[in-house]
N, C-alpha and C positions, 0 to 999 in steps of 0.2 A: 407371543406370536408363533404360529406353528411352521415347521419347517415348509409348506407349500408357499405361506406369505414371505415368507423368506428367501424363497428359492426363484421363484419366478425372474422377481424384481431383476438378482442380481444373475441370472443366464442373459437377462437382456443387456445389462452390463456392461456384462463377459466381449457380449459379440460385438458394440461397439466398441469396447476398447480395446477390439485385432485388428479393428477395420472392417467386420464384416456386415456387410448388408443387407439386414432380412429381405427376404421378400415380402411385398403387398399383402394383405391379407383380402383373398375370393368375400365375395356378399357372401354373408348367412342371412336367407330371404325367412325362415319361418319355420314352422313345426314339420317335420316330414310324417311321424309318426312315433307310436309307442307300444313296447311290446308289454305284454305280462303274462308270469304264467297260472293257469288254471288247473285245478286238479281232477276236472272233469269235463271236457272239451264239449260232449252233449249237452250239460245244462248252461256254460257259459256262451255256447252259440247260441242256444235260447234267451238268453241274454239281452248280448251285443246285438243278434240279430232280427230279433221278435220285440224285446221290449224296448231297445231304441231302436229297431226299425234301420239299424245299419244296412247296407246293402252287400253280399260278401264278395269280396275279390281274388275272382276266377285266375290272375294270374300271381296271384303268391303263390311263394316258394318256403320249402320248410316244412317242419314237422307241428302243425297248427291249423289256424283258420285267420286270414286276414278278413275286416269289414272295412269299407270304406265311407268316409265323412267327406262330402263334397267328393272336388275330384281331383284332390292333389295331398290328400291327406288319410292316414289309415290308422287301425286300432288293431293290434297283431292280439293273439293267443295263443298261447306256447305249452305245449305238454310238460308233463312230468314234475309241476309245485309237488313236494313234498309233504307230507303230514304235520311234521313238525319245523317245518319252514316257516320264516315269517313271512320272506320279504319277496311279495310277488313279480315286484318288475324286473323284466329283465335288460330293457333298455329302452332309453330317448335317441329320438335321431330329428336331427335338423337337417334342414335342405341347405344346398349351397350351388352357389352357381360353376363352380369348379375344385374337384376332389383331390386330384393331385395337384392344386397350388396351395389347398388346404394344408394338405400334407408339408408341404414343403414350408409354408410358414410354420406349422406349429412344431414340426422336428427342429428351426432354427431356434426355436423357443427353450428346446429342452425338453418339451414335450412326446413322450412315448408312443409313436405312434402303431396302429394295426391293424391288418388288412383282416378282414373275418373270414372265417371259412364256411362258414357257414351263413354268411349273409343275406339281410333282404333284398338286395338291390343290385344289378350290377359292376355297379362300383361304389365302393361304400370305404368308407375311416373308421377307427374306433379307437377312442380315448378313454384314459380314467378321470373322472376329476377330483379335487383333493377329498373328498367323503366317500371314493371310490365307488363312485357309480358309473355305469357304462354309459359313454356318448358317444355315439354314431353319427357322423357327417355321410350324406346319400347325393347323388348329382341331380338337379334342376333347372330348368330351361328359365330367364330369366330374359322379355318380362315372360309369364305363364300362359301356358294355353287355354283358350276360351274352356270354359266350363260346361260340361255335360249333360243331359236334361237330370233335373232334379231326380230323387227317390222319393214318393207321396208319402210311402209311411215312416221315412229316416228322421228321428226329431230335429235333429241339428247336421248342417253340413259346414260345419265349422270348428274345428280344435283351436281354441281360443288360447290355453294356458297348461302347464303341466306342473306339475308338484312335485319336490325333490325335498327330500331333508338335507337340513344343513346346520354343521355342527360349531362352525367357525366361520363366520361374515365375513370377515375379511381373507382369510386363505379362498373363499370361493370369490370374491371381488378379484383376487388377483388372476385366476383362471378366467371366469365367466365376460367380465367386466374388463379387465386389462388386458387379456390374452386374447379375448376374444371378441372386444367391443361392446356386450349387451349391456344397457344405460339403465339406473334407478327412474322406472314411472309412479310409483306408490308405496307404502308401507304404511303398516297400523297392524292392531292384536287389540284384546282383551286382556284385561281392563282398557280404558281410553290411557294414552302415555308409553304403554308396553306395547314392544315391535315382535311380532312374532311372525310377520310375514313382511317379505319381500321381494316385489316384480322388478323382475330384469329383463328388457322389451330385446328383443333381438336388433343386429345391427341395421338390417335393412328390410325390416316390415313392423307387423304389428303386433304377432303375437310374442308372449312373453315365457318366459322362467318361475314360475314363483317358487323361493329362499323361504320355505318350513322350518323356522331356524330352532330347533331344540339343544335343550341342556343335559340330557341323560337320556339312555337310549329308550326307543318306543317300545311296546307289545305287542305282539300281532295287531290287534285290535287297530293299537294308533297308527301304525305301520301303511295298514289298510285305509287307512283315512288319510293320512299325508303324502303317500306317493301315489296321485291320481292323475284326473285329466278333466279337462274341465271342456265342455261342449257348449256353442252359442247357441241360443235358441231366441225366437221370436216375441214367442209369448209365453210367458212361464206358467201361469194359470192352466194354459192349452196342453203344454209339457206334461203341467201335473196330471190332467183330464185321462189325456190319453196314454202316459207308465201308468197309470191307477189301473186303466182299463184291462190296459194288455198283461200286468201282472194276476196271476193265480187268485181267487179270492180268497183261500186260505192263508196268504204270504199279506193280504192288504192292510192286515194292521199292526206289522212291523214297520210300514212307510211314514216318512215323516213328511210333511206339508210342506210346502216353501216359505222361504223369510228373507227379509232384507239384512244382508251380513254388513260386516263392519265398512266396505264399501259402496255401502251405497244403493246393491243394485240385488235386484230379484234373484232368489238362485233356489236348486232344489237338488238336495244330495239324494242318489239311487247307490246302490251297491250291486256287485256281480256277485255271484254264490258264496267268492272265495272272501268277500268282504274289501276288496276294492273297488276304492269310490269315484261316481262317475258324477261329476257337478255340470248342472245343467245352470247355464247364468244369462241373464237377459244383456242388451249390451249398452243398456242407459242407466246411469244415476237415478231415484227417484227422490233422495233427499241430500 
Protein backbone atom coordinates (compact mmCIF):
# COMPACT_ATOMS: atom_id res chain seq x y z
CA UNK A 1 0.00 0.00 0.00
CA UNK A 2 1.50 3.31 -0.89
CA UNK A 3 1.80 6.08 1.44
CA UNK A 4 -1.25 8.22 -0.36
CA UNK A 5 -3.56 5.07 0.40
CA UNK A 6 -2.46 5.23 3.67
CA UNK A 7 -2.47 8.59 4.38
CA UNK A 8 -5.76 9.85 3.34
CA UNK A 9 -7.78 7.15 5.17
CA UNK A 10 -6.22 8.16 8.39
CA UNK A 11 -6.09 12.48 8.06
CA UNK A 12 -9.93 11.68 8.03
CA UNK A 13 -9.41 9.89 11.13
CA UNK A 14 -7.44 12.35 12.62
CA UNK A 15 -10.24 15.01 12.35
CA UNK A 16 -12.80 12.89 13.67
CA UNK A 17 -11.22 11.86 16.51
CA UNK A 18 -10.62 16.00 17.79
CA UNK A 19 -13.95 16.56 16.96
CA UNK A 20 -13.53 18.16 14.06
CA UNK A 21 -16.02 18.77 11.19
CA UNK A 22 -15.10 18.67 7.78
CA UNK A 23 -16.96 20.67 5.69
CA UNK A 24 -19.43 19.43 2.85
CA UNK A 25 -17.96 18.78 -0.19
CA UNK A 26 -19.17 21.80 -3.31
CA UNK A 27 -20.55 19.60 -6.66
CA UNK A 28 -17.82 18.71 -9.02
CA UNK A 29 -20.25 19.04 -12.13
CA UNK A 30 -17.69 17.81 -15.19
CA UNK A 31 -14.77 18.47 -17.22
CA UNK A 32 -13.81 22.13 -17.23
CA UNK A 33 -10.89 21.70 -19.51
CA UNK A 34 -7.39 20.51 -20.30
CA UNK A 35 -4.14 21.95 -21.03
CA UNK A 36 -1.18 20.56 -23.02
CA UNK A 37 1.83 21.68 -24.04
CA UNK A 38 2.91 22.00 -27.87
CA UNK A 39 6.18 22.73 -29.34
CA UNK A 40 4.92 24.61 -32.10
CA UNK A 41 1.86 26.71 -31.34
CA UNK A 42 1.46 27.28 -35.54
CA UNK A 43 0.98 23.67 -36.50
CA UNK A 44 -1.01 22.69 -33.31
CA UNK A 45 -3.48 25.49 -33.81
CA UNK A 46 -3.80 23.98 -37.29
CA UNK A 47 -4.65 21.15 -35.51
CA UNK A 48 -7.04 21.77 -32.78
CA UNK A 49 -8.47 24.44 -34.92
CA UNK A 50 -8.67 23.28 -38.71
CA UNK A 51 -8.66 19.72 -38.33
CA UNK A 52 -11.25 19.47 -35.41
CA UNK A 53 -12.75 22.40 -36.32
CA UNK A 54 -12.45 23.72 -32.66
CA UNK A 55 -13.52 27.26 -32.52
CA UNK A 56 -10.73 29.38 -30.69
CA UNK A 57 -11.44 31.40 -27.37
CA UNK A 58 -10.97 35.08 -27.79
CA UNK A 59 -11.03 35.44 -23.97
CA UNK A 60 -8.19 33.06 -22.77
CA UNK A 61 -5.51 34.05 -20.84
CA UNK A 62 -1.84 33.00 -20.94
CA UNK A 63 0.81 32.22 -22.92
CA UNK A 64 -0.97 29.78 -25.68
CA UNK A 65 -4.13 29.50 -27.57
CA UNK A 66 -7.39 28.16 -25.99
CA UNK A 67 -10.19 26.19 -28.43
CA UNK A 68 -13.47 25.73 -27.42
CA UNK A 69 -15.73 22.34 -27.31
CA UNK A 70 -19.34 23.35 -26.94
CA UNK A 71 -19.68 25.97 -24.62
CA UNK A 72 -18.58 25.37 -21.22
CA UNK A 73 -15.72 23.25 -22.01
CA UNK A 74 -11.92 24.06 -23.70
CA UNK A 75 -8.70 22.51 -24.94
CA UNK A 76 -5.77 24.97 -23.75
CA UNK A 77 -2.13 24.85 -25.70
CA UNK A 78 0.64 25.81 -23.83
CA UNK A 79 4.11 26.96 -25.19
CA UNK A 80 7.48 25.78 -24.52
CA UNK A 81 7.18 21.37 -24.57
CA UNK A 82 10.65 20.71 -24.64
CA UNK A 83 12.61 18.47 -26.97
CA UNK A 84 13.34 15.92 -24.97
CA UNK A 85 10.20 16.14 -22.75
CA UNK A 86 7.79 13.39 -22.72
CA UNK A 87 5.01 14.48 -21.01
CA UNK A 88 2.80 16.82 -22.72
CA UNK A 89 0.01 17.68 -20.31
CA UNK A 90 0.12 20.26 -18.25
CA UNK A 91 -3.18 19.98 -16.44
CA UNK A 92 -6.95 18.66 -16.02
CA UNK A 93 -9.33 21.01 -14.53
CA UNK A 94 -12.78 20.13 -13.29
CA UNK A 95 -15.65 22.42 -12.78
CA UNK A 96 -17.23 22.91 -9.51
CA UNK A 97 -20.00 24.76 -8.30
CA UNK A 98 -17.83 26.61 -5.44
CA UNK A 99 -13.94 27.10 -5.22
CA UNK A 100 -13.40 28.14 -2.00
CA UNK A 101 -15.62 25.48 -0.22
CA UNK A 102 -13.48 23.16 -2.52
CA UNK A 103 -10.66 24.49 -0.92
CA UNK A 104 -11.72 24.23 2.41
CA UNK A 105 -12.90 20.54 2.25
CA UNK A 106 -10.01 19.33 0.69
CA UNK A 107 -7.21 21.35 3.00
CA UNK A 108 -9.48 19.65 6.09
CA UNK A 109 -8.56 16.45 4.19
CA UNK A 110 -4.85 16.98 4.43
CA UNK A 111 -4.77 17.92 1.08
CA UNK A 112 -2.20 20.67 -0.32
CA UNK A 113 -3.88 23.13 -1.63
CA UNK A 114 -2.91 26.22 -4.44
CA UNK A 115 -3.99 29.15 -5.82
CA UNK A 116 -2.13 29.37 -9.48
CA UNK A 117 -0.57 32.32 -10.53
CA UNK A 118 -0.78 31.91 -13.49
CA UNK A 119 -4.18 30.64 -13.93
CA UNK A 120 -6.92 29.96 -16.43
CA UNK A 121 -9.85 31.13 -14.82
CA UNK A 122 -10.58 33.65 -12.29
CA UNK A 123 -10.70 31.62 -9.48
CA UNK A 124 -9.25 28.58 -9.82
CA UNK A 125 -7.51 25.41 -7.00
CA UNK A 126 -4.85 23.28 -7.82
CA UNK A 127 -3.95 19.90 -6.37
CA UNK A 128 -1.43 17.07 -6.89
CA UNK A 129 -2.86 13.71 -6.93
CA UNK A 130 -0.95 10.87 -5.78
CA UNK A 131 0.85 10.14 -9.45
CA UNK A 132 1.45 13.88 -9.26
CA UNK A 133 -0.43 15.27 -11.75
CA UNK A 134 -1.86 18.60 -11.67
CA UNK A 135 -5.77 19.12 -10.88
CA UNK A 136 -7.34 22.23 -11.24
CA UNK A 137 -10.81 22.91 -9.71
CA UNK A 138 -12.24 26.25 -11.83
CA UNK A 139 -15.79 28.06 -10.58
CA UNK A 140 -19.19 27.01 -12.54
CA UNK A 141 -22.71 28.15 -12.49
CA UNK A 142 -24.82 25.28 -11.65
CA UNK A 143 -27.50 24.27 -13.20
CA UNK A 144 -25.43 25.74 -16.64
CA UNK A 145 -26.08 28.30 -18.96
CA UNK A 146 -28.07 27.59 -22.17
CA UNK A 147 -25.74 26.84 -24.74
CA UNK A 148 -24.42 28.91 -27.65
CA UNK A 149 -25.21 28.53 -31.44
CA UNK A 150 -23.15 25.48 -32.48
CA UNK A 151 -19.70 25.82 -34.54
CA UNK A 152 -20.65 23.96 -38.33
CA UNK A 153 -17.12 22.83 -38.84
CA UNK A 154 -16.18 21.77 -34.81
CA UNK A 155 -16.39 17.90 -34.99
CA UNK A 156 -17.39 17.45 -31.40
CA UNK A 157 -18.87 19.86 -28.73
CA UNK A 158 -18.52 17.59 -26.14
CA UNK A 159 -15.20 16.47 -23.71
CA UNK A 160 -16.59 13.36 -22.89
CA UNK A 161 -13.38 11.69 -20.92
CA UNK A 162 -9.71 12.39 -20.20
CA UNK A 163 -6.85 10.04 -19.64
CA UNK A 164 -4.46 10.05 -16.75
CA UNK A 165 -1.85 7.46 -15.89
CA UNK A 166 -2.15 5.55 -13.05
CA UNK A 167 0.38 3.77 -11.16
CA UNK A 168 -1.39 2.58 -8.00
CA UNK A 169 -5.52 1.82 -8.05
CA UNK A 170 -5.93 2.19 -5.03
CA UNK A 171 -3.87 5.25 -3.76
CA UNK A 172 -5.81 7.00 -6.62
CA UNK A 173 -9.35 5.49 -5.29
CA UNK A 174 -8.40 7.11 -2.18
CA UNK A 175 -7.99 10.62 -3.73
CA UNK A 176 -10.35 10.50 -6.87
CA UNK A 177 -12.97 8.16 -5.34
CA UNK A 178 -12.91 8.78 -1.56
CA UNK A 179 -11.72 12.23 -1.44
CA UNK A 180 -13.38 13.40 -3.94
CA UNK A 181 -16.50 11.22 -4.63
CA UNK A 182 -15.99 10.04 -8.53
CA UNK A 183 -17.70 6.33 -8.60
CA UNK A 184 -16.39 3.15 -10.90
CA UNK A 185 -18.80 3.08 -14.34
CA UNK A 186 -16.71 0.56 -16.37
CA UNK A 187 -13.43 -1.23 -16.56
CA UNK A 188 -11.86 -3.86 -18.97
CA UNK A 189 -8.17 -4.09 -21.09
CA UNK A 190 -6.74 -6.54 -23.47
CA UNK A 191 -6.57 -9.49 -23.38
CA UNK A 192 -10.56 -10.09 -22.04
CA UNK A 193 -9.91 -10.59 -17.93
CA UNK A 194 -6.98 -7.88 -17.77
CA UNK A 195 -8.12 -4.31 -16.24
CA UNK A 196 -6.02 -1.78 -17.83
CA UNK A 197 -8.56 0.90 -17.72
CA UNK A 198 -10.71 2.47 -15.40
CA UNK A 199 -13.73 5.19 -15.47
CA UNK A 200 -14.29 7.26 -12.68
CA UNK A 201 -17.63 9.33 -13.59
CA UNK A 202 -17.47 12.55 -11.59
CA UNK A 203 -19.71 13.26 -8.52
CA UNK A 204 -22.37 15.13 -10.20
CA UNK A 205 -22.66 14.68 -13.93
CA UNK A 206 -21.54 12.48 -16.66
CA UNK A 207 -18.36 12.94 -17.78
CA UNK A 208 -15.61 10.80 -16.39
CA UNK A 209 -11.78 10.10 -15.26
CA UNK A 210 -10.48 7.28 -17.14
CA UNK A 211 -7.47 5.20 -14.60
CA UNK A 212 -4.49 4.24 -17.59
CA UNK A 213 -3.43 1.99 -15.06
CA UNK A 214 0.43 0.96 -15.98
CA UNK A 215 3.28 -1.06 -14.44
CA UNK A 216 6.60 0.61 -15.59
CA UNK A 217 6.96 3.84 -16.81
CA UNK A 218 5.68 4.91 -20.58
CA UNK A 219 7.87 6.38 -23.69
CA UNK A 220 7.03 9.40 -25.16
CA UNK A 221 5.32 7.47 -27.51
CA UNK A 222 2.98 5.75 -24.81
CA UNK A 223 2.87 8.95 -22.86
CA UNK A 224 1.28 10.51 -25.88
CA UNK A 225 -1.37 8.04 -26.14
CA UNK A 226 -2.46 7.60 -22.50
CA UNK A 227 -2.67 11.22 -21.32
CA UNK A 228 -5.48 12.27 -23.90
CA UNK A 229 -8.91 13.51 -24.24
CA UNK A 230 -11.44 12.03 -25.62
CA UNK A 231 -14.24 14.20 -27.85
CA UNK A 232 -18.06 12.93 -28.40
CA UNK A 233 -18.99 13.01 -31.74
CA UNK A 234 -22.13 11.89 -33.61
CA UNK A 235 -21.21 9.91 -36.15
CA UNK A 236 -17.88 8.36 -36.45
CA UNK A 237 -17.81 7.32 -40.06
CA UNK A 238 -18.60 11.37 -40.73
CA UNK A 239 -15.68 12.24 -38.09
CA UNK A 240 -13.54 10.07 -40.12
CA UNK A 241 -14.86 11.62 -43.59
CA UNK A 242 -14.04 14.89 -42.71
CA UNK A 243 -10.25 14.71 -40.36
CA UNK A 244 -9.39 12.76 -43.58
CA UNK A 245 -10.41 15.56 -45.56
CA UNK A 246 -9.10 18.51 -43.64
CA UNK A 247 -5.69 16.62 -43.06
CA UNK A 248 -2.76 17.29 -45.67
CA UNK A 249 -2.66 14.59 -48.28
CA UNK A 250 0.85 13.86 -47.65
CA UNK A 251 0.03 13.22 -43.70
CA UNK A 252 -3.29 10.78 -44.89
CA UNK A 253 -1.62 7.49 -44.64
CA UNK A 254 -0.28 7.69 -41.24
CA UNK A 255 -4.28 7.89 -40.25
CA UNK A 256 -5.74 5.02 -38.84
CA UNK A 257 -9.60 4.15 -39.47
CA UNK A 258 -11.87 3.76 -36.68
CA UNK A 259 -12.85 0.61 -34.67
CA UNK A 260 -14.91 -0.59 -32.03
CA UNK A 261 -12.69 -0.73 -28.73
CA UNK A 262 -12.97 -2.82 -25.98
CA UNK A 263 -16.25 -0.89 -25.01
CA UNK A 264 -18.19 -1.31 -27.18
CA UNK A 265 -18.52 1.85 -29.03
CA UNK A 266 -17.10 3.46 -32.31
CA UNK A 267 -13.99 5.54 -31.72
CA UNK A 268 -11.23 7.03 -33.93
CA UNK A 269 -7.85 8.09 -32.61
CA UNK A 270 -6.25 11.60 -34.36
CA UNK A 271 -2.96 12.82 -32.85
CA UNK A 272 -1.68 16.53 -32.68
CA UNK A 273 2.05 17.11 -34.23
CA UNK A 274 3.35 16.48 -30.72
CA UNK A 275 1.75 13.03 -30.65
CA UNK A 276 -0.94 13.53 -28.31
CA UNK A 277 -3.99 11.73 -28.80
CA UNK A 278 -7.31 13.03 -29.36
CA UNK A 279 -10.25 10.12 -29.36
CA UNK A 280 -13.06 10.74 -31.05
CA UNK A 281 -15.91 8.25 -29.55
CA UNK A 282 -19.50 7.93 -30.65
CA UNK A 283 -21.78 7.81 -27.42
CA UNK A 284 -23.78 4.30 -28.06
CA UNK A 285 -22.63 0.65 -27.62
CA UNK A 286 -22.81 -1.21 -30.79
CA UNK A 287 -22.20 -4.66 -29.47
Amino acid sequence: MTFWARWIPAAVALLASVGVQAPPRPRILGISHLAFRVSDLTSATRFYGETLGLPADSTARGDGTAFLVGSRQRILIERGLQAGSDDRLSHLAFATTDVKGLAAYLTARGLQVEQPPDRCEDSAIRVRDPDGHLIEFVEAPWPPPPAGPRSERALSTRVLHAGLTIRDEQAAHAFYRDALGFSEIWRGGRPEGVTQWVNMRVPDGTEYLEYMLIAAPPDRRQLGVLHHVALLVPDIQAAWEESTRRTAESARAALTPPGVGVNGRWQLNLYDPDGTRVELMEPFRVR
